[in-house]
PyMOL commands that place a pseudoatom at each C-alpha (Angstrom):
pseudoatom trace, name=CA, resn=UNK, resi=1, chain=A, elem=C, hetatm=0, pos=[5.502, -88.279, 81.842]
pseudoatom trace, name=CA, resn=UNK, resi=2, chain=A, elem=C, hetatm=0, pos=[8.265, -86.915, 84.531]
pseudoatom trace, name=CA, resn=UNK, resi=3, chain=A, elem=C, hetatm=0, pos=[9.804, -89.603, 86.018]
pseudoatom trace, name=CA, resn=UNK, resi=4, chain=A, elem=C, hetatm=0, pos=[10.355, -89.536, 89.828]
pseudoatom trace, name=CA, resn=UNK, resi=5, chain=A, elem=C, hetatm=0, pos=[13.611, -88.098, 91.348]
pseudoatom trace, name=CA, resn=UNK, resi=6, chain=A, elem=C, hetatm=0, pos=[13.976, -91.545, 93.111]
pseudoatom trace, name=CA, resn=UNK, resi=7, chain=A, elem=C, hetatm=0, pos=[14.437, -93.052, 89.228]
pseudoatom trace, name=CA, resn=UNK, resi=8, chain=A, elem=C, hetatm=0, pos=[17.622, -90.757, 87.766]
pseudoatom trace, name=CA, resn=UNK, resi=9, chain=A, elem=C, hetatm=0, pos=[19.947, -92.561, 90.092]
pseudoatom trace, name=CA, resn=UNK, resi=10, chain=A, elem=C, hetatm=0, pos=[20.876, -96.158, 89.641]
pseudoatom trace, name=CA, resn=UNK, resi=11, chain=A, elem=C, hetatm=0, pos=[20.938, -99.042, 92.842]
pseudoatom trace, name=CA, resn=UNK, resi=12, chain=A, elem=C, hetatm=0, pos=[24.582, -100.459, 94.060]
pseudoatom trace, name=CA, resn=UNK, resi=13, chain=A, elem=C, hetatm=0, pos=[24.864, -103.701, 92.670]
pseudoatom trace, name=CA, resn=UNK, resi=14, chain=A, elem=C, hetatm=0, pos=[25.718, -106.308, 95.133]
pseudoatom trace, name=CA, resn=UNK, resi=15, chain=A, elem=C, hetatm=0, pos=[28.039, -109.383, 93.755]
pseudoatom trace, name=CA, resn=UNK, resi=16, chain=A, elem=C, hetatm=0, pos=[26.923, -112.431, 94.420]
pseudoatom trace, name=CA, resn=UNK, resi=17, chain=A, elem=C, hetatm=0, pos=[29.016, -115.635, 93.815]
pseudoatom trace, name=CA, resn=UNK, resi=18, chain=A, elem=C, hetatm=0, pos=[28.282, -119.291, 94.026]
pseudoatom trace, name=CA, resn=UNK, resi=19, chain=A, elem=C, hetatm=0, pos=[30.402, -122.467, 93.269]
pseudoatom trace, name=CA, resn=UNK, resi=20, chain=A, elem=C, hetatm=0, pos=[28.750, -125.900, 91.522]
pseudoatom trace, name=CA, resn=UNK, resi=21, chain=A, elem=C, hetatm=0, pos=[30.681, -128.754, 90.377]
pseudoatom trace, name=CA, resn=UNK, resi=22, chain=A, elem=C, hetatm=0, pos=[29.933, -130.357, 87.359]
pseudoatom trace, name=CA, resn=UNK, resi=23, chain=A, elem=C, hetatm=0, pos=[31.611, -132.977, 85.679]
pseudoatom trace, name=CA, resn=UNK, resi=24, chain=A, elem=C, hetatm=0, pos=[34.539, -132.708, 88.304]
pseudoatom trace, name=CA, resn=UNK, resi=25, chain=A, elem=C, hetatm=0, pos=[35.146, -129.363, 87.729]
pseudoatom trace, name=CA, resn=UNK, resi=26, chain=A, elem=C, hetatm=0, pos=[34.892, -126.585, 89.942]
pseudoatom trace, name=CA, resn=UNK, resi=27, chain=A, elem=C, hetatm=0, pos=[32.467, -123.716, 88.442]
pseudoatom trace, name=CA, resn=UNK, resi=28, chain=A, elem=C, hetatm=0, pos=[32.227, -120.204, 89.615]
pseudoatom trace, name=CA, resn=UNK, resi=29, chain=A, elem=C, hetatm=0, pos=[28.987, -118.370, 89.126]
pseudoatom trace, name=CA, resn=UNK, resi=30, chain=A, elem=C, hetatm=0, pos=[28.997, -114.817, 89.991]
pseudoatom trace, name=CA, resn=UNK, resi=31, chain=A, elem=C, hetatm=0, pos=[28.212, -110.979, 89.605]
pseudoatom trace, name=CA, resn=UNK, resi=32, chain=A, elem=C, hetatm=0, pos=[27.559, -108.582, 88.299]
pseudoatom trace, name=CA, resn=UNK, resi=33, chain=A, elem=C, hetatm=0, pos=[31.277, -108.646, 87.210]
pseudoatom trace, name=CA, resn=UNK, resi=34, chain=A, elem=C, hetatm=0, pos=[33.360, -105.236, 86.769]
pseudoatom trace, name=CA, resn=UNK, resi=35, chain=A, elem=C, hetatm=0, pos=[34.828, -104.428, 83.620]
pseudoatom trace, name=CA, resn=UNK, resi=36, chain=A, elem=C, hetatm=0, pos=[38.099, -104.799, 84.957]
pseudoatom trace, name=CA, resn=UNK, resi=37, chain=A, elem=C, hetatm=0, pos=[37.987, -108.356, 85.971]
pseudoatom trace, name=CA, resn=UNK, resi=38, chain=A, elem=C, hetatm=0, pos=[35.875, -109.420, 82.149]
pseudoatom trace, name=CA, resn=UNK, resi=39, chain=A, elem=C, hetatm=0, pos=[39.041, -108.272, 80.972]
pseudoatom trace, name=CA, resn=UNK, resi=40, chain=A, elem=C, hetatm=0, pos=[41.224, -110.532, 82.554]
pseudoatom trace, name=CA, resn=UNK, resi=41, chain=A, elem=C, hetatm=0, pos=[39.481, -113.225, 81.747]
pseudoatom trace, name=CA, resn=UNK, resi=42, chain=A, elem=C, hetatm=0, pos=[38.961, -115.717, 78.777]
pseudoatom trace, name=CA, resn=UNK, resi=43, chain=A, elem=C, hetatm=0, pos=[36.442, -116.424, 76.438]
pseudoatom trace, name=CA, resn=UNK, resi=44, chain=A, elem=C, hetatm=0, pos=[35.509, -120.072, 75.660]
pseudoatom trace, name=CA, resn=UNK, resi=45, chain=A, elem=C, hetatm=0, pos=[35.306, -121.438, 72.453]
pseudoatom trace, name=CA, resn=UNK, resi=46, chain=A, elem=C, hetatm=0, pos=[32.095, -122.464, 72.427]
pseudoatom trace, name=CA, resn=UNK, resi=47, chain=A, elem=C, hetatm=0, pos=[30.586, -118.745, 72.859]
pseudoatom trace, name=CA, resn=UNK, resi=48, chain=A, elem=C, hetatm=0, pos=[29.977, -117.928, 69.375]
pseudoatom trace, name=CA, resn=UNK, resi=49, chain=A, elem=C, hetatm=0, pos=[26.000, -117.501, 69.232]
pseudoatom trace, name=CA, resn=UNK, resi=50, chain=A, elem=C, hetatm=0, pos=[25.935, -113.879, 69.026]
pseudoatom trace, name=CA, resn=UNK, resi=51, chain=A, elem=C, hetatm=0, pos=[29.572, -113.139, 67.520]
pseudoatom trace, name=CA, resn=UNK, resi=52, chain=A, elem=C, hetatm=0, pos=[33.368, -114.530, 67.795]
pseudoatom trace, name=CA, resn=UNK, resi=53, chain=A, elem=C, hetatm=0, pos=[34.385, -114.951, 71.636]
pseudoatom trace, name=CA, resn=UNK, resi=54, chain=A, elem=C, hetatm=0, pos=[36.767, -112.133, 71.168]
pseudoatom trace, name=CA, resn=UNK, resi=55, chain=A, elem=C, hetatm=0, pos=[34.350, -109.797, 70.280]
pseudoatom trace, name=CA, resn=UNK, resi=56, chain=A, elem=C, hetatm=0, pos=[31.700, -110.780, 72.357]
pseudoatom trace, name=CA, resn=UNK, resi=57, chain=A, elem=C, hetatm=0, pos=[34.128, -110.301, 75.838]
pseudoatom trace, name=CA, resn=UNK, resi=58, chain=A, elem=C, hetatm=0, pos=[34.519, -106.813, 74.318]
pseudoatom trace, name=CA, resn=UNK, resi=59, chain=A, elem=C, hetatm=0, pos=[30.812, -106.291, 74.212]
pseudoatom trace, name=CA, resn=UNK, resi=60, chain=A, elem=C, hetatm=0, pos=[30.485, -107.555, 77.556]
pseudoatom trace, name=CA, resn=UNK, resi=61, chain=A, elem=C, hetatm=0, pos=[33.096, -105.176, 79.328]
pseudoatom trace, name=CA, resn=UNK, resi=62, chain=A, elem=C, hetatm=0, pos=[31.564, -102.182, 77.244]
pseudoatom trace, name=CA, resn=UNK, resi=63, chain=A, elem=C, hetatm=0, pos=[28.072, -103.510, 78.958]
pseudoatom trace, name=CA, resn=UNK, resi=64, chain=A, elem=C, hetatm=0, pos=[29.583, -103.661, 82.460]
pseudoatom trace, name=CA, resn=UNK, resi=65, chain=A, elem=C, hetatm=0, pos=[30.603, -100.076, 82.356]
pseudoatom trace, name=CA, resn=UNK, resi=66, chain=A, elem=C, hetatm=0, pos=[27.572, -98.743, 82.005]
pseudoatom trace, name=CA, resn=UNK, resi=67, chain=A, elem=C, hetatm=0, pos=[25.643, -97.827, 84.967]
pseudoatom trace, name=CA, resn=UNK, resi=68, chain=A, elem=C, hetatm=0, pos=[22.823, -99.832, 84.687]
pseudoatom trace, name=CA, resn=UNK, resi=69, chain=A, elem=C, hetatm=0, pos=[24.861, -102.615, 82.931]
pseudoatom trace, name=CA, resn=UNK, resi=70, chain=A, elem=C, hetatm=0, pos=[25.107, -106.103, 84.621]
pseudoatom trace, name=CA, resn=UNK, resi=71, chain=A, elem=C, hetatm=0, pos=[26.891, -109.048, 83.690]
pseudoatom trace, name=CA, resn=UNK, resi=72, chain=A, elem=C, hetatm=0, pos=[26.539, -112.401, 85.302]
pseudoatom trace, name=CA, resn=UNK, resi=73, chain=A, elem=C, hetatm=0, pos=[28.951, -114.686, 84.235]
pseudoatom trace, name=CA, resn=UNK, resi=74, chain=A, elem=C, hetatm=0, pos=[29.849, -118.740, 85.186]
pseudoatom trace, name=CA, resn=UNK, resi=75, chain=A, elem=C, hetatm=0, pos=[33.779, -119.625, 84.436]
pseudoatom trace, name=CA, resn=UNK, resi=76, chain=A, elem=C, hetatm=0, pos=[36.083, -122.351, 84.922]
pseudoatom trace, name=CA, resn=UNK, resi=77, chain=A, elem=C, hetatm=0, pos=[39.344, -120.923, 86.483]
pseudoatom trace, name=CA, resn=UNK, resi=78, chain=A, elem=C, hetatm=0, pos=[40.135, -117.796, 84.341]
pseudoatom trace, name=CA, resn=UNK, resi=79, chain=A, elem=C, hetatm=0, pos=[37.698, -119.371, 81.284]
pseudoatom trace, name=CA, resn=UNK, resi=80, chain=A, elem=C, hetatm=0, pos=[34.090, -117.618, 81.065]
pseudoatom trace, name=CA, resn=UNK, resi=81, chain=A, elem=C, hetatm=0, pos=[31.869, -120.352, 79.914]
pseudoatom trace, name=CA, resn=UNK, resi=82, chain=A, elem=C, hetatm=0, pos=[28.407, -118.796, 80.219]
pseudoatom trace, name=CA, resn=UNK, resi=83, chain=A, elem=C, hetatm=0, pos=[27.325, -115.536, 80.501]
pseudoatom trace, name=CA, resn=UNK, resi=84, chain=A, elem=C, hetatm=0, pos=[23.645, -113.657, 81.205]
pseudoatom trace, name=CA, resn=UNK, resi=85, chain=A, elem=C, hetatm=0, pos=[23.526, -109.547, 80.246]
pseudoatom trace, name=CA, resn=UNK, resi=86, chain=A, elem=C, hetatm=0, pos=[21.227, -107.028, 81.098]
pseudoatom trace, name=CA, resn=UNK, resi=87, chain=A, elem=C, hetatm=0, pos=[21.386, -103.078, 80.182]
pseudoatom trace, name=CA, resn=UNK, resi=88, chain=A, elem=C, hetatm=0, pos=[18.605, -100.767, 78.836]
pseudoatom trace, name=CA, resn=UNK, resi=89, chain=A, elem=C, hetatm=0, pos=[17.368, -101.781, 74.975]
pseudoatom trace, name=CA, resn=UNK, resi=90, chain=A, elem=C, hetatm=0, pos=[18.905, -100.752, 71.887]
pseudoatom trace, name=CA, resn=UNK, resi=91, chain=A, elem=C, hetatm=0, pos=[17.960, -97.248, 71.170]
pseudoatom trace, name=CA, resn=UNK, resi=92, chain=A, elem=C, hetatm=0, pos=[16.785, -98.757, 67.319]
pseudoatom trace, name=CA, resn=UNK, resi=93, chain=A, elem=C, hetatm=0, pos=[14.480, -100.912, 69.040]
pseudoatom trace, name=CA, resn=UNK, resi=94, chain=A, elem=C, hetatm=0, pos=[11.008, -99.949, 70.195]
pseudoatom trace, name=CA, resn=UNK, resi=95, chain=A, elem=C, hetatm=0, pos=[11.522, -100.577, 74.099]
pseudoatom trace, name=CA, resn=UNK, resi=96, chain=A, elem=C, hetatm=0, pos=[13.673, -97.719, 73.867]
pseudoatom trace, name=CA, resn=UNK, resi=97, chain=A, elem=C, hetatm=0, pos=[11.411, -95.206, 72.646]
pseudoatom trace, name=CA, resn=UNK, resi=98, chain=A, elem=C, hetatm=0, pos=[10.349, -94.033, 75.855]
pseudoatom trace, name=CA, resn=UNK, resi=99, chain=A, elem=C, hetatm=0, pos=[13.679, -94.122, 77.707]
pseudoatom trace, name=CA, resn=UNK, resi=100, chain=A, elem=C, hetatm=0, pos=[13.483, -95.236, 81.422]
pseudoatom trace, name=CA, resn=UNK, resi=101, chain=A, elem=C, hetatm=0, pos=[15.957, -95.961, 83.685]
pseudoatom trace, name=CA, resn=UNK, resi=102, chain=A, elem=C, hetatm=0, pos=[14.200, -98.533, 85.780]
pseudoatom trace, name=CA, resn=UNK, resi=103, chain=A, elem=C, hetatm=0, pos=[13.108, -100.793, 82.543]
pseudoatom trace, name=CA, resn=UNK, resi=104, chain=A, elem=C, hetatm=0, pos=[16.363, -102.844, 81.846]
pseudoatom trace, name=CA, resn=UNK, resi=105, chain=A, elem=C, hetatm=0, pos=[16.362, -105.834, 79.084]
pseudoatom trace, name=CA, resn=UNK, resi=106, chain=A, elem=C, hetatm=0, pos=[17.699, -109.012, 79.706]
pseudoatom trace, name=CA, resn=UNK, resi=107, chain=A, elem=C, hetatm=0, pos=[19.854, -109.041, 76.318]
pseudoatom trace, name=CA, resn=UNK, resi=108, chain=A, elem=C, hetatm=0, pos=[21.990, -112.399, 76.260]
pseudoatom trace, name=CA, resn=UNK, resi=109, chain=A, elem=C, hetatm=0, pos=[21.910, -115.277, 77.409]
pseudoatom trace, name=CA, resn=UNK, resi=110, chain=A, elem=C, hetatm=0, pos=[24.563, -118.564, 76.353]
pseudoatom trace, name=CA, resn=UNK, resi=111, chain=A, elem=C, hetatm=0, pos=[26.718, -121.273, 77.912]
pseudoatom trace, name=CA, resn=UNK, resi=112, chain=A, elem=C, hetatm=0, pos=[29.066, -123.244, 75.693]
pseudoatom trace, name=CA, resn=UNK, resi=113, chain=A, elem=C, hetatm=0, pos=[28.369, -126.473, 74.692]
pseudoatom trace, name=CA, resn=UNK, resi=114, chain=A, elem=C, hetatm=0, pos=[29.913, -128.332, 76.737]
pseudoatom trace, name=CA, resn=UNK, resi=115, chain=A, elem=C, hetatm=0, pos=[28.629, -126.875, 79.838]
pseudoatom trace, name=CA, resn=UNK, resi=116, chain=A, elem=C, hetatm=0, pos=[24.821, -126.747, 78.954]
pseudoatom trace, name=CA, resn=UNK, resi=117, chain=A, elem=C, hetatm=0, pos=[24.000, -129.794, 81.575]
pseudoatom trace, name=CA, resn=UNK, resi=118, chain=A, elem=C, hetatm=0, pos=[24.979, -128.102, 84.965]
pseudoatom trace, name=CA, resn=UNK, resi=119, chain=A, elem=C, hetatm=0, pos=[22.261, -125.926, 84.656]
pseudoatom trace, name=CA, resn=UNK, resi=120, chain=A, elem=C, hetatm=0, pos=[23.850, -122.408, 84.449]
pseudoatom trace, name=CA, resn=UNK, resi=121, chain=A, elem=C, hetatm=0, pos=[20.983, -120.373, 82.843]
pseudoatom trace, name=CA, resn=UNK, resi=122, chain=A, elem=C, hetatm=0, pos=[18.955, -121.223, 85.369]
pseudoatom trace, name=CA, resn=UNK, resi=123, chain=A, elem=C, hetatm=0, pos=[22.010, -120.516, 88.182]
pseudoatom trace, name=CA, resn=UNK, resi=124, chain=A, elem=C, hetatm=0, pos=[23.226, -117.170, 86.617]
pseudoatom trace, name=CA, resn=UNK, resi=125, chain=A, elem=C, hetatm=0, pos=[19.848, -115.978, 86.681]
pseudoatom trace, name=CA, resn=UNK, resi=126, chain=A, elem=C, hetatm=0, pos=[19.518, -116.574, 90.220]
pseudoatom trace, name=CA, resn=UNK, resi=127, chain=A, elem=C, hetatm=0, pos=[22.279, -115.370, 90.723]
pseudoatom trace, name=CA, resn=UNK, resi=128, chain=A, elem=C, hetatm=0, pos=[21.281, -112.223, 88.871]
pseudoatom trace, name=CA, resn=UNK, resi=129, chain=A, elem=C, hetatm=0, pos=[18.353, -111.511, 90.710]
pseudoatom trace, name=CA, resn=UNK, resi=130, chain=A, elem=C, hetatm=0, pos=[20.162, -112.229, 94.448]
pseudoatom trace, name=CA, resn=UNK, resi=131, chain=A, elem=C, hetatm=0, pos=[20.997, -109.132, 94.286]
pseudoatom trace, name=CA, resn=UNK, resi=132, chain=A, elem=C, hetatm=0, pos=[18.180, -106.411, 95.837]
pseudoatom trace, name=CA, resn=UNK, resi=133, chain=A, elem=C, hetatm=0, pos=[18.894, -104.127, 93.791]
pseudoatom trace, name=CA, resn=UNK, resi=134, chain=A, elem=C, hetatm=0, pos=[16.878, -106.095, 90.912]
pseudoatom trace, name=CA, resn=UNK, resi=135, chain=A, elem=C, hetatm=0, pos=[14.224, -105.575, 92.873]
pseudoatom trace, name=CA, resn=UNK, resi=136, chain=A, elem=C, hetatm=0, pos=[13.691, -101.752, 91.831]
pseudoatom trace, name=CA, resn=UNK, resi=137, chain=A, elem=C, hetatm=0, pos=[13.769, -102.690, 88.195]
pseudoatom trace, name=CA, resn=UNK, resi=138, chain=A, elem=C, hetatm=0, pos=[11.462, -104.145, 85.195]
pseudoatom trace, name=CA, resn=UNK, resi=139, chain=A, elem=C, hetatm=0, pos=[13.385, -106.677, 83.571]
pseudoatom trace, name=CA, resn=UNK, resi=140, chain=A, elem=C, hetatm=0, pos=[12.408, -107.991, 80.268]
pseudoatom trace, name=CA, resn=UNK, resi=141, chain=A, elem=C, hetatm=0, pos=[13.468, -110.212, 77.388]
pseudoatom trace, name=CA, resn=UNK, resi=142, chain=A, elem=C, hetatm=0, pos=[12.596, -111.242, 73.927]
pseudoatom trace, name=CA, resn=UNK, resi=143, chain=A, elem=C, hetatm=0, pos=[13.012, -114.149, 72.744]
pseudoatom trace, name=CA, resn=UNK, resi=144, chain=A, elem=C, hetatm=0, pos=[13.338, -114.888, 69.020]
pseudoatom trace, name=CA, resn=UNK, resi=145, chain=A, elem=C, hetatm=0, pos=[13.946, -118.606, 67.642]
pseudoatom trace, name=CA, resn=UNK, resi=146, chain=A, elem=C, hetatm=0, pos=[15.890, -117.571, 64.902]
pseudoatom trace, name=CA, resn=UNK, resi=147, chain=A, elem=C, hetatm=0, pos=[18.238, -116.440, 67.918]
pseudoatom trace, name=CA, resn=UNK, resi=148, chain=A, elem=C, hetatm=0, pos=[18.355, -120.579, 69.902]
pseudoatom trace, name=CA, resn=UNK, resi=149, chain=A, elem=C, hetatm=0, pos=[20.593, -123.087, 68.994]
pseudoatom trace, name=CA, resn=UNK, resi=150, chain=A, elem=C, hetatm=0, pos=[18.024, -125.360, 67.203]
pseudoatom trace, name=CA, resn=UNK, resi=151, chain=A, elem=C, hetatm=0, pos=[20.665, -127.286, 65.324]
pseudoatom trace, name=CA, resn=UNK, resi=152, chain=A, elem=C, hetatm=0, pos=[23.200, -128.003, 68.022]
pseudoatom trace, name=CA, resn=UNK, resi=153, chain=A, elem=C, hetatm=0, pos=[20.059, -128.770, 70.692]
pseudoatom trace, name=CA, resn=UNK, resi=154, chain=A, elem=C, hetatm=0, pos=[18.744, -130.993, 68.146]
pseudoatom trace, name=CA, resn=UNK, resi=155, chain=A, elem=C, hetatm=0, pos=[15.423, -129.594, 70.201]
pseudoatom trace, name=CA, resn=UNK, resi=156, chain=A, elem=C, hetatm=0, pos=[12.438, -128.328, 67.492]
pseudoatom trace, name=CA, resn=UNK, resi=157, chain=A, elem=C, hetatm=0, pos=[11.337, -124.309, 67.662]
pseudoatom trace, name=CA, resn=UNK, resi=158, chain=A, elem=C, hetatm=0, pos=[8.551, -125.425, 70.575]
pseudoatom trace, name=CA, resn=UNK, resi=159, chain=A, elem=C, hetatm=0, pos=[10.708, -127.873, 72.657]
pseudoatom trace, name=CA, resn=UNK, resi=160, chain=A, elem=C, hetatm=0, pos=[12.986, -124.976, 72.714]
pseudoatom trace, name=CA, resn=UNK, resi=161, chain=A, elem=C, hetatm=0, pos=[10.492, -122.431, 73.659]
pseudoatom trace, name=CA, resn=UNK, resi=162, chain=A, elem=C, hetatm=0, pos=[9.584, -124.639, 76.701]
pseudoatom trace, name=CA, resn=UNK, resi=163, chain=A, elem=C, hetatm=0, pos=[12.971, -124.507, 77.732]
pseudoatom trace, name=CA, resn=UNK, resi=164, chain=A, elem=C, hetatm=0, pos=[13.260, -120.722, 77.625]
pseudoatom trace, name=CA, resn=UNK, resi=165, chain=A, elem=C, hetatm=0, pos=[10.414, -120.560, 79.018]
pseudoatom trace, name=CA, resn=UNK, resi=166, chain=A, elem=C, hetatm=0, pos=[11.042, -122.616, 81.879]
pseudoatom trace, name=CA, resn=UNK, resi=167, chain=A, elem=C, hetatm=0, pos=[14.751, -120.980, 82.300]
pseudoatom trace, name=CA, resn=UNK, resi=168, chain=A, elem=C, hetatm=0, pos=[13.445, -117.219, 81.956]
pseudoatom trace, name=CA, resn=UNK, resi=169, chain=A, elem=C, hetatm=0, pos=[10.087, -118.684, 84.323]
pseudoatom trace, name=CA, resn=UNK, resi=170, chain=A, elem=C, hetatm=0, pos=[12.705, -119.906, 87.360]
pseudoatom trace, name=CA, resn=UNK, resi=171, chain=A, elem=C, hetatm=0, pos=[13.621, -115.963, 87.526]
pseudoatom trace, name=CA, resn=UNK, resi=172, chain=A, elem=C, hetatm=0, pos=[9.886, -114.864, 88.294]
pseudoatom trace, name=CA, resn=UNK, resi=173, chain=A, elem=C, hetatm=0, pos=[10.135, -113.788, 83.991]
pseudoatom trace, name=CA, resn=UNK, resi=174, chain=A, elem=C, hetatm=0, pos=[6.428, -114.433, 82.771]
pseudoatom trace, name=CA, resn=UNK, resi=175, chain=A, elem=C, hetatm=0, pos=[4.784, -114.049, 79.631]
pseudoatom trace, name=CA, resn=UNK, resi=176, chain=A, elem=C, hetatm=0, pos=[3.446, -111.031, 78.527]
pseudoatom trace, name=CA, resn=UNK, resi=177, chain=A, elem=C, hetatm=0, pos=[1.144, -109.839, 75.318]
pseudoatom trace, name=CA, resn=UNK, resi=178, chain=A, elem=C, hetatm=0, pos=[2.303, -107.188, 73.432]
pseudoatom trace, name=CA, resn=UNK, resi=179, chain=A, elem=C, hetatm=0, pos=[1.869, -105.975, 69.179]
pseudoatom trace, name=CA, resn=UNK, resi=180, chain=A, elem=C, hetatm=0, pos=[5.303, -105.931, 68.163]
pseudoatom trace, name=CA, resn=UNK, resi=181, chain=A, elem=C, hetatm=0, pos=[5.776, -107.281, 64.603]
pseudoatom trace, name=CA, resn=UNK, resi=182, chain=A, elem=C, hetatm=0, pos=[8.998, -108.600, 64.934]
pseudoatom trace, name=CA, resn=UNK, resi=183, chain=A, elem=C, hetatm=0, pos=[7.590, -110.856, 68.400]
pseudoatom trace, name=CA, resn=UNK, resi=184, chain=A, elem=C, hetatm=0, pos=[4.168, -111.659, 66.694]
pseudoatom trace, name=CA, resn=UNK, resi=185, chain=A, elem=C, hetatm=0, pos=[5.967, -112.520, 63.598]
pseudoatom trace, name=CA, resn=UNK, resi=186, chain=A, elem=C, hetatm=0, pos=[6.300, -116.196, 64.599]
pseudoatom trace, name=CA, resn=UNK, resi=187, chain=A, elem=C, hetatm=0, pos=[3.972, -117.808, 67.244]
pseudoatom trace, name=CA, resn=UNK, resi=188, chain=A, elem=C, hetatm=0, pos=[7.007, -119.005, 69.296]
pseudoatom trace, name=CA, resn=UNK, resi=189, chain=A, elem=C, hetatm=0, pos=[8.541, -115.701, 69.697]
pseudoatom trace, name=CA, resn=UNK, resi=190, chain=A, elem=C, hetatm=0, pos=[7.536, -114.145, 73.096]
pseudoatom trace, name=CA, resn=UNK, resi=191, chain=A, elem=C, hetatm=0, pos=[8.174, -111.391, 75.271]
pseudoatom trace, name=CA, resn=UNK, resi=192, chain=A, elem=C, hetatm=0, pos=[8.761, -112.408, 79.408]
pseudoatom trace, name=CA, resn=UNK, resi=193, chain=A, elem=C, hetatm=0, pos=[8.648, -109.651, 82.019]
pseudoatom trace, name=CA, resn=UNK, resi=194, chain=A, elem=C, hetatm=0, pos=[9.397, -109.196, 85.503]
pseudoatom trace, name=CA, resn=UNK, resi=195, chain=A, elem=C, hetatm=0, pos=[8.592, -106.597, 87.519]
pseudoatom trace, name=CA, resn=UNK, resi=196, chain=A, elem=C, hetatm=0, pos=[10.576, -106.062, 90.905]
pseudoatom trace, name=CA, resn=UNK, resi=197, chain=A, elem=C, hetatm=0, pos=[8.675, -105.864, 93.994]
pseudoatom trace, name=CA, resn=UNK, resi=198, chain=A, elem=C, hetatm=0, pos=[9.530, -101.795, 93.865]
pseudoatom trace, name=CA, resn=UNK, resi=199, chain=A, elem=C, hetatm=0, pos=[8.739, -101.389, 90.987]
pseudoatom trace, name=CA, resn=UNK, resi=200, chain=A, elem=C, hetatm=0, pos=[6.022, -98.374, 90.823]
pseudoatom trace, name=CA, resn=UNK, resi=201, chain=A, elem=C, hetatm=0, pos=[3.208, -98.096, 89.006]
pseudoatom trace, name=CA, resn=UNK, resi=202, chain=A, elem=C, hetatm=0, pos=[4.467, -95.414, 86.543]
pseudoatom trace, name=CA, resn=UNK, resi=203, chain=A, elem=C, hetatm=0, pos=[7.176, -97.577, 85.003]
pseudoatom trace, name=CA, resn=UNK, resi=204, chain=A, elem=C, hetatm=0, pos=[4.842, -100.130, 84.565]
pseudoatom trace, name=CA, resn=UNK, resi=205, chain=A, elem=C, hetatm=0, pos=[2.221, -97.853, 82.837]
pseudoatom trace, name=CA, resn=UNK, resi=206, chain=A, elem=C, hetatm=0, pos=[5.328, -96.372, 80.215]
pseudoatom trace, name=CA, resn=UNK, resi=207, chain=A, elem=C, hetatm=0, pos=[6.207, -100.162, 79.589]
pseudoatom trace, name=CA, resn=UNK, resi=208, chain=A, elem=C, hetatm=0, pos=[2.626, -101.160, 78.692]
pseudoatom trace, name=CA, resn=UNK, resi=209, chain=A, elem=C, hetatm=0, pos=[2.901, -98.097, 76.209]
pseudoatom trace, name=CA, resn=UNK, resi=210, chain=A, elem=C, hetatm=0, pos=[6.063, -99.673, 75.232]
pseudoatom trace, name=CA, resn=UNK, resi=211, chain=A, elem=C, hetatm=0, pos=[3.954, -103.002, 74.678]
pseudoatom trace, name=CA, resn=UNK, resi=212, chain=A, elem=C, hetatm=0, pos=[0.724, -102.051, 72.955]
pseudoatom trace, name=CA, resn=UNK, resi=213, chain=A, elem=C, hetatm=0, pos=[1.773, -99.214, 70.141]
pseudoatom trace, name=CA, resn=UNK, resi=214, chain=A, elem=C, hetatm=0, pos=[-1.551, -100.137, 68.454]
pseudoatom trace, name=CA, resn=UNK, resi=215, chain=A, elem=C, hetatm=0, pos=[-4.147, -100.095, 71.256]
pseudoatom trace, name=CA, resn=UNK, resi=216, chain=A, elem=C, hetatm=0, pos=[-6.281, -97.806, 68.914]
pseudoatom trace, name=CA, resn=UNK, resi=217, chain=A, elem=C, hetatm=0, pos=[-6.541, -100.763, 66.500]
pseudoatom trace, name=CA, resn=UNK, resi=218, chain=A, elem=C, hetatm=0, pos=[-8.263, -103.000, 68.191]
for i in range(1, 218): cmd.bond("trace and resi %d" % i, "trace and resi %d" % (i + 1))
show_as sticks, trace
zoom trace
């Protein structure tokens, strides 16, 4: 399927920024961030869900230089604390196999622990999706439990789904059926979509084929 000429170029992306205190500190949420200013910037402690801090801030500034890559990010002074990404899937996974510049994946999302009560998942992604230009893209995510913070939550596999689902849900993300094995390999894995309000037709149609490999099966 061609895709439109409209699709090969990517939208601006507008930064956004918004300050909350919490616990009598001053917290900056903002973005998408440039590489240059991730690497100024510190990495707290606490960020260790995917890999070490160090690692992950060099993940994130090889995200943010990509042209569809977006990082949201909430610090304390020069300290990141939480972070949200979003860039087009891994080309091992499946949502990759029909590449498409308007599908994007929302890949990470994690505050440290000691900032999980001010409510910055739910403030990065609005943040996130402030800007317009989210409005010309499919977002998705996948969420996995072996992938949450079960033990440090002390929250079980289904009181953690709920609160994915109402983080992902306060971003316009919804639920959405689909045959992938790894997803339908435990019944609180899901998949949560959202589709921008320019979003056409034809990207929505390649990520249903994305979605459903197995239609004949059924």
């Amino acid at each position: 399927m061609p895709l439109h000429r409209e699709h090969t170029a990517y939208p601006p992306k507008t930064y956004q920024r918004e300050t909350i205190v919490f616990q009598s500190t001053e917290l900056i949420v903002e973005g998408p961030v440039p590489p240059d200013q991730l690497e100024r910037l510190k990495f707290h402690e606490g960020l260790v869900a995917f890999r070490p801090p160090a690692e992950q801030k060099k993940a994130l500034v090889g995200i943010a230089e990509l042209p569809e890559g977006r990082i949201i990010i909430a610090r304390a002074n020069d300290t990141v604390v939480g972070y949200v990404t979003f860039h087009h899937p891994d080309p091992l996974e499946r949502w990759a196999d029909i590449p498409h510049p308007r599908i994007i994946e929302l890949g990470a999302i994690e505050v440290a622990p000691p900032y999980r009560g001010a409510g910055l998942g739910k403030k990065m992604l609005a943040i996130a999706f402030r800007d317009p230009a989210m409005e010309e893209f499919l977002v998705f995510t996948t969420e996995y439990y072996w992938h949450w913070d079960l033990e440090g939550t002390k929250l079980s596999v289904w009181e953690y789904r709920k609160l994915m689902e109402r983080m992902m849900g306060s971003a316009g993300l919804v639920w959405m059926a689909t045959d992938d094995p790894e997803i339908s390999a435990h019944p609180a894995n899901c998949l949560m979509v959202r589709i921008g309000r320019h979003v056409d037709q034809e990207t929505i149609e390649v990520f249903d084929r994305l979605r459903f490999r197995h239609r004949y099966m059924y």
